[in-house]
C-alpha positions as CSV (number, residue, x, y, z in Angstrom):
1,X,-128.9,-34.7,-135.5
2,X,-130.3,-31.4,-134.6
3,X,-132.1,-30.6,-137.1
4,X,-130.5,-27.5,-137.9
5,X,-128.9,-28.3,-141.7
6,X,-132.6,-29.0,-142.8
7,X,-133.2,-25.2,-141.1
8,X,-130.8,-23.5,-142.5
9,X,-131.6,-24.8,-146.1
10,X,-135.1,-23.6,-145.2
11,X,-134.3,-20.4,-143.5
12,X,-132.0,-19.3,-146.5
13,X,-134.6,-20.4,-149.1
14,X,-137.4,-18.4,-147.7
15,X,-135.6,-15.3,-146.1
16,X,-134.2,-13.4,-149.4
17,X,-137.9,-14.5,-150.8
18,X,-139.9,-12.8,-147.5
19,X,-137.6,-9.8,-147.6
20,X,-138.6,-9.5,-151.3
21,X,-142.0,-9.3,-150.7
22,X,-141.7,-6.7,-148.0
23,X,-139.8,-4.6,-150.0
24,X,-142.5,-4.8,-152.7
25,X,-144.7,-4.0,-149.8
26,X,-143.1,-1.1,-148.9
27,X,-142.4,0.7,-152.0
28,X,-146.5,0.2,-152.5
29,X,-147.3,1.9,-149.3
30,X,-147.3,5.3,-149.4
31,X,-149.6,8.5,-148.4
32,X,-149.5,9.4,-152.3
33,X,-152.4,6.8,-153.2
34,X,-150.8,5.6,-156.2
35,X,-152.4,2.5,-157.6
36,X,-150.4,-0.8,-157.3
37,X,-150.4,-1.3,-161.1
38,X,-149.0,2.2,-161.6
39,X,-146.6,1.4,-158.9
40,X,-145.6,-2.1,-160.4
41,X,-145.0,-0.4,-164.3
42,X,-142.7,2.5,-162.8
43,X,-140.5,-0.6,-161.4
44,X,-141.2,-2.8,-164.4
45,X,-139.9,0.7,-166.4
46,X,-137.0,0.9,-164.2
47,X,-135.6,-2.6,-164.0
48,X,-136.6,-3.7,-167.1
49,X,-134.9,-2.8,-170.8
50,X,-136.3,0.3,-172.4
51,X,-139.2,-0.6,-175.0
52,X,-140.3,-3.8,-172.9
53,X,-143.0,-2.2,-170.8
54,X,-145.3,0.6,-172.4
55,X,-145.1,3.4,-170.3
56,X,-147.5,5.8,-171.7
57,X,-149.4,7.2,-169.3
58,X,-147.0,7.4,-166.4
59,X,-146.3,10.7,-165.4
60,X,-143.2,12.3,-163.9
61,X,-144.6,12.8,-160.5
62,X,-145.1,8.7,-160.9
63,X,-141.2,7.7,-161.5
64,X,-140.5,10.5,-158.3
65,X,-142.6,9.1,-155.8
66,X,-141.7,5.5,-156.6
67,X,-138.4,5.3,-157.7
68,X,-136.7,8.4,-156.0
69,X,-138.4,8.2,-152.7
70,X,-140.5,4.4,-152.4
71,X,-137.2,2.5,-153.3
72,X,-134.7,4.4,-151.7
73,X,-136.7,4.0,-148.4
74,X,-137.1,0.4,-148.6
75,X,-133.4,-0.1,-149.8
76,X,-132.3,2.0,-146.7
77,X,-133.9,-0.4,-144.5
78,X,-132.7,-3.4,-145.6
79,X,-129.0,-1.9,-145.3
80,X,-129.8,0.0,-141.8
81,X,-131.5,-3.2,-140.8
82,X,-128.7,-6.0,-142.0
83,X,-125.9,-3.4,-140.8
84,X,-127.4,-3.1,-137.8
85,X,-127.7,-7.4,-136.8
86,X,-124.4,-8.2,-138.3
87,X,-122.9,-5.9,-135.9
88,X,-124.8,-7.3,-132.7
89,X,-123.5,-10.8,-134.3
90,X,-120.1,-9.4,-134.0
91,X,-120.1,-7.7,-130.8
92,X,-122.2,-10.6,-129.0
93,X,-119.2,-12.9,-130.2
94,X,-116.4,-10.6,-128.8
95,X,-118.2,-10.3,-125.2
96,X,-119.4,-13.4,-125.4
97,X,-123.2,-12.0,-124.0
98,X,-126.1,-12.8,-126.5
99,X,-127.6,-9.1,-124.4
100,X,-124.7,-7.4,-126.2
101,X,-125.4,-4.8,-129.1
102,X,-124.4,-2.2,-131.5
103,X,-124.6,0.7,-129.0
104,X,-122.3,-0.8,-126.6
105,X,-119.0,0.8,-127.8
106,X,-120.7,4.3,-127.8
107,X,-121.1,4.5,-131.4
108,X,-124.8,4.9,-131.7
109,X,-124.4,8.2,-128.9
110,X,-121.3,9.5,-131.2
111,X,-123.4,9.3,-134.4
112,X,-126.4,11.4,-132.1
113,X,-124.2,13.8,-131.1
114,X,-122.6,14.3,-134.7
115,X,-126.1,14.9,-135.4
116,X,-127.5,17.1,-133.0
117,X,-124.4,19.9,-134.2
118,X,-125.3,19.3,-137.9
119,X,-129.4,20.2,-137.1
120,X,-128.1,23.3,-134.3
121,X,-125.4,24.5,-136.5
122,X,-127.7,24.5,-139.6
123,X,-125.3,22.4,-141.4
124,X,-128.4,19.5,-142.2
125,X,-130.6,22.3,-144.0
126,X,-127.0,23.5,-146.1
127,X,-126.9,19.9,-147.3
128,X,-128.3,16.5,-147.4
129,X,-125.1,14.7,-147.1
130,X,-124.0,17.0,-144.1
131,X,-126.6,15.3,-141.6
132,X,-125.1,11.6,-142.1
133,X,-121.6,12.5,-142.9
134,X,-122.0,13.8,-139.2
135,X,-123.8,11.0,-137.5
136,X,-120.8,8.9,-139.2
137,X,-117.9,11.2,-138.1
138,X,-119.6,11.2,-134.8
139,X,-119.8,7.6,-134.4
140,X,-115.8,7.2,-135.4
141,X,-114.7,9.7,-133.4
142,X,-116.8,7.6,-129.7
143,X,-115.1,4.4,-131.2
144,X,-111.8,6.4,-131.1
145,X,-112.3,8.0,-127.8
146,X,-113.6,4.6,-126.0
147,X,-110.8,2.4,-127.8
148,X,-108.1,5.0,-126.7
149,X,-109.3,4.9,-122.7
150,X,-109.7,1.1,-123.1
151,X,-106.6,0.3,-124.2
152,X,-103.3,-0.3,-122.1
153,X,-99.9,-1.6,-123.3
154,X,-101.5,-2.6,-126.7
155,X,-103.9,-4.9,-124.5
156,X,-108.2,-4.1,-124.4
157,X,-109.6,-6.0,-121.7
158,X,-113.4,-6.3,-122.8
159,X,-114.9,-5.5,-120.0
160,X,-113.0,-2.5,-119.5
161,X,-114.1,-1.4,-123.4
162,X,-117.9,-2.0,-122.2
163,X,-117.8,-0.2,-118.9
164,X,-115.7,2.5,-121.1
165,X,-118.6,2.6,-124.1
166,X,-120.9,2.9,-121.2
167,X,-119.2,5.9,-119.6
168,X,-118.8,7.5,-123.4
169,X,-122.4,6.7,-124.3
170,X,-123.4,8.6,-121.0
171,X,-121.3,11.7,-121.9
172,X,-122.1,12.1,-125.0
173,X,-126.0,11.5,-124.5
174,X,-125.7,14.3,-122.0
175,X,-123.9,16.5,-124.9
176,X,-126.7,15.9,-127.3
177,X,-129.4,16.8,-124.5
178,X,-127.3,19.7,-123.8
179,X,-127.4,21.3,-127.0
180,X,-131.4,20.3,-127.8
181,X,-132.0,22.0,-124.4
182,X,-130.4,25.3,-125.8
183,X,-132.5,24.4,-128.6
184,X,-135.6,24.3,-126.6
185,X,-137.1,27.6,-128.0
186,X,-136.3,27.0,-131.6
187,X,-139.3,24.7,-132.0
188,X,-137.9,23.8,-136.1
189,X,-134.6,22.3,-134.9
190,X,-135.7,20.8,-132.0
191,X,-138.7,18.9,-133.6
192,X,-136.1,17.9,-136.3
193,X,-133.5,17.0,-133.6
194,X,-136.6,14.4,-131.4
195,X,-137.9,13.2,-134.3
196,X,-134.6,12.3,-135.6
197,X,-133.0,10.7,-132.7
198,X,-136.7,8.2,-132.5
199,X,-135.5,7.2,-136.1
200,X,-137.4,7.0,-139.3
201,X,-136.6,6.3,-142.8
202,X,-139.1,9.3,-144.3
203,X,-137.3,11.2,-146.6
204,X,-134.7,8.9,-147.7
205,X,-133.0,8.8,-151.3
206,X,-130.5,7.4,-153.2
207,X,-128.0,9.6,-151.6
208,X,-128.7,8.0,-148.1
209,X,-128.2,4.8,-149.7
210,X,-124.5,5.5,-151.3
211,X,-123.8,6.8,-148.1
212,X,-125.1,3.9,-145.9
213,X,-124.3,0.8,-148.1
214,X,-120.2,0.9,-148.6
215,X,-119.5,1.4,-145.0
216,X,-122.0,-1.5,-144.1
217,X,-120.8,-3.7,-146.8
218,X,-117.2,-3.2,-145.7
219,X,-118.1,-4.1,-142.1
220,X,-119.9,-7.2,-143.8
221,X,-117.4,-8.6,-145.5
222,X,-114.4,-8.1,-142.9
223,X,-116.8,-9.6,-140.2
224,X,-117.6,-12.6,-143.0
225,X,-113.7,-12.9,-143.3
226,X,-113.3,-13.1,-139.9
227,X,-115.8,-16.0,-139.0
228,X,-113.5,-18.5,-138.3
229,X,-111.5,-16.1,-135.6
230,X,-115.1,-14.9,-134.5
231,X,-116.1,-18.6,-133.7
232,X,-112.7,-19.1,-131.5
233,X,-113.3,-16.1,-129.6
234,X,-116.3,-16.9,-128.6
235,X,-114.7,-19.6,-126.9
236,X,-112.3,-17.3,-124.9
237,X,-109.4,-15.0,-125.3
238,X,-106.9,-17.4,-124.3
239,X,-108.3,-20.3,-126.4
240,X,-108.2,-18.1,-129.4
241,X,-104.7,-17.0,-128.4
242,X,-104.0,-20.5,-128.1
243,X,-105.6,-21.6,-131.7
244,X,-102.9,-18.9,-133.3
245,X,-105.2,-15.7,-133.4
246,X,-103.6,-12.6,-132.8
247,X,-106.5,-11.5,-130.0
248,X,-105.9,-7.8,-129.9
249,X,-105.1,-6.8,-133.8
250,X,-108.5,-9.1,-134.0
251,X,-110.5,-7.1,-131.5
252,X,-109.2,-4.1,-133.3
253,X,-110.7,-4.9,-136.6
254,X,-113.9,-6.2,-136.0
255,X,-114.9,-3.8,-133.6
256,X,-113.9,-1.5,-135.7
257,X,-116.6,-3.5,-138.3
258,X,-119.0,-3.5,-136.3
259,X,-118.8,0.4,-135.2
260,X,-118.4,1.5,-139.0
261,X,-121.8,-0.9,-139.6
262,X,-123.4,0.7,-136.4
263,X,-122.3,4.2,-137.8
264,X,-123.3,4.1,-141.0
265,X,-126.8,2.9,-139.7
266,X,-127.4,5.7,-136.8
267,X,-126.2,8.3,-139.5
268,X,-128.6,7.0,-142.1
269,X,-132.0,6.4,-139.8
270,X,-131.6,7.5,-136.6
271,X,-131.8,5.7,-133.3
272,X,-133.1,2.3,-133.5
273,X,-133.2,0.2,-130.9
274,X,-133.4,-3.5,-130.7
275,X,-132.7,-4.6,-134.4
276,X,-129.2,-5.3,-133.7
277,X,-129.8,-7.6,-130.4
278,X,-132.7,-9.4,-131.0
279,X,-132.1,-10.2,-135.2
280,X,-128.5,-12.0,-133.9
281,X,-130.2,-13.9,-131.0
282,X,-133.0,-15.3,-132.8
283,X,-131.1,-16.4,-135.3
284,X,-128.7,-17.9,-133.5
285,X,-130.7,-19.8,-131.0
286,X,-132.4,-20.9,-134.9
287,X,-129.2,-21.9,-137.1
288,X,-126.4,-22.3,-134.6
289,X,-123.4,-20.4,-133.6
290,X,-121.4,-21.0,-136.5
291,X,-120.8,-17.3,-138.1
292,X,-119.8,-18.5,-141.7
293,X,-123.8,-19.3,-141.2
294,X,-125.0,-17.1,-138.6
295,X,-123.6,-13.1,-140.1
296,X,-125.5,-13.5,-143.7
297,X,-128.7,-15.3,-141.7
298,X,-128.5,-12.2,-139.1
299,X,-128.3,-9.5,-142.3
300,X,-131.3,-11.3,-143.9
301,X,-133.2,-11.4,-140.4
302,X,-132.2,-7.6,-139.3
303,X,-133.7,-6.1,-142.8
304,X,-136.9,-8.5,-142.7
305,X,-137.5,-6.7,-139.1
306,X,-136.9,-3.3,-139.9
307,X,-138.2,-3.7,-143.0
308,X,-141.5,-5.0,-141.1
309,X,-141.4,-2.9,-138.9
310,X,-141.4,0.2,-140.8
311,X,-144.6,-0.9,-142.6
312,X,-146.1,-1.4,-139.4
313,X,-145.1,2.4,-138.8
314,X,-146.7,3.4,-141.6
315,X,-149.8,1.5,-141.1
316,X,-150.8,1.5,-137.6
317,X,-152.2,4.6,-138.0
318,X,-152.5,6.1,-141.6
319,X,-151.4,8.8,-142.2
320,X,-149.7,9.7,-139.3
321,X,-146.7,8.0,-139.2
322,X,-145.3,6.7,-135.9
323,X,-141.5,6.8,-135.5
324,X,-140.2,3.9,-136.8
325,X,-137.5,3.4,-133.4
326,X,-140.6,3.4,-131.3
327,X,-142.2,0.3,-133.3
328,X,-139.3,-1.5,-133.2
329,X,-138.8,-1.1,-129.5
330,X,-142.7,-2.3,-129.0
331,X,-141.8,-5.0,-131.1
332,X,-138.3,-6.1,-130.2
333,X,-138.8,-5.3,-126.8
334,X,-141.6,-8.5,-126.0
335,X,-140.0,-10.5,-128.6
336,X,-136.8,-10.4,-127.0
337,X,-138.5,-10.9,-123.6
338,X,-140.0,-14.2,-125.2
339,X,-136.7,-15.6,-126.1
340,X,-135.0,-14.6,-122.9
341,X,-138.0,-16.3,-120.7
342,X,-137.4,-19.5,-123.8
343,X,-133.5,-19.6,-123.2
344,X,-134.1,-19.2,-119.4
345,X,-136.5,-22.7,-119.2
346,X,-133.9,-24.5,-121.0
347,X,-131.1,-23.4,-119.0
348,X,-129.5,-21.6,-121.4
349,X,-128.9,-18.7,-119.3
């Protein structure tokens, strides 16, 4: 026995309760200085039926600041940061490389470059849901473009579709640099463009969250349908193709998950880097490979990072805020060095 039944009994016990807390956490922290009990009846107001909690003395600005800013934020994080593992889950399945993640198939430079026109062409100040609805059309439209110059005969070699993403994500990177250089003298848009392509969840509402959660709850639940086929691929084309999996109309799909997951996370929050290599690696070097096991254990891991790690943005140094893709890179970036130097001693390399 290995030990890891008792660990995933554990692990899925504690995990939905420690992502609880933090979201608490975060919908208490905030530049406004609202007291935690104030804080605590707005939710209690919210959640609970009318008449149960005696709301006098809560004022409008109170139920604003906590329930249409506070909660939004922390519920974009969870998604962004679930979204955002399951899809490194996916992807380090299909090439068959734990150092594989979301960016790889040039989605996360598609959804910056979607971006970058929507802050130039002034379509982000017309309208909240223009900035996103770019970053997502953006990251479709790489998928596309990589999947098209990948494919031959009906057939995707992998490698070909990573050196392809690579050669997309370079081009398109270039694009978005392009533009904010031509950008250069309009200090607004080009503070608005940096800022957004470090990520951040400042900002975010409800609207960010209908936008963000059916795409990465679609990707979820085709990549939790596809477990079983995930598992055998990981094997090996040809000992999936020998199991009765139709390889290529399988590759199609859950890439195709995992870009829409990567998509709808980029268009949401920006740039964040690490969430989606790290959250799949840990947990899988914790529970096992099995992905009926390891997707929902990576989504519960990916929002308990980003969802720690964008308290630790707002609290390293109060109240500026430091951009929330820079504290995950100082975090992932050791953390991930600790399990490569771990996996290295025990030969796992």
């Amino acid at each position: 026995m290995d030990g890891r039944p008792v660990k995933r009994i554990v692990f899925f016990t504690a995990a939905p309760i420690v992502m609880a807390l933090l979201m608490v956490a975060a919908v208490l922290t905030g530049p406004a200085g609202m007291a935690p009990g104030t804080v605590l009846r707005v939710l209690a107001a919210k959640l609970l039926p009318q008449g149960v909690i005696d709301a006098a003395g809560l004022k409008e600005a109170h139920f604003v600041v906590v329930w249409n800013l506070r909660v939004p934020r922390a519920v974009v994080g969870a998604i962004v940061g679930a979204a955002l593992a399951v899809a490194g889950a996916v992807l380090q399945a299909l090439f068959r490389n734990p150092l594989a993640e979301p960016g790889l198939t040039g989605t996360s430079a598609g959804a910056v470059l979607g971006a970058v026109m929507a802050f130039s062409l002034g379509w982000s100040a017309a309208h909240p849901v223009a900035l996103p609805a770019a970053g997502m059309i953006g990251a479709l439209g790489a998928l596309l473009t990589v999947y098209a110059m990948a494919t031959r005969g009906g057939v995707t070699p992998m490698m070909t579709l990573l050196l392809a993403g690579v050669a997309v994500s370079s081009l398109l990177s270039a694009a978005a640099g392009l533009i904010l250089s031509l950008q250069i003298n309009n200090w607004q848009i080009a503070h608005e463009i940096v800022f957004w392509t470090m990520g951040g969840l400042e900002a975010r509402t409800w609207t960010h969250v209908w936008l963000s959660l059916p795409f990465a709850a679609a990707g979820f639940v085709v990549a939790r349908f596809c477990a079983t086929e995930l598992d055998l691929m990981q094997q090996g084309e040809e000992v999936a193709a020998s199991l009765g999996v139709e390889v290529e109309a399988m590759k199609r799909l859950l890439i195709g998950a995992a870009a829409v997951m990567t998509g709808s996370a980029v268009a949401v929050a920006g740039v964040i880097g690490f969430v989606g290599l790290v959250a799949p690696h840990a947990t899988r070097l914790l529970l096992g490979p099995l992905h009926r096991i390891l997707l929902p254990a990576s989504a519960l891991a990916g929002a308990i990072l980003l969802l720690a790690c964008d308290l630790a943005a707002r609290s390293i140094h109060p109240p500026v805020e430091i951009r929330l893709g820079v504290v995950t890179a100082l975090i992932g970036g050791p953390l991930f060095l600790w399990l490569l130097m771990r996996r290295s001693r025990e030969g796992g390399l």
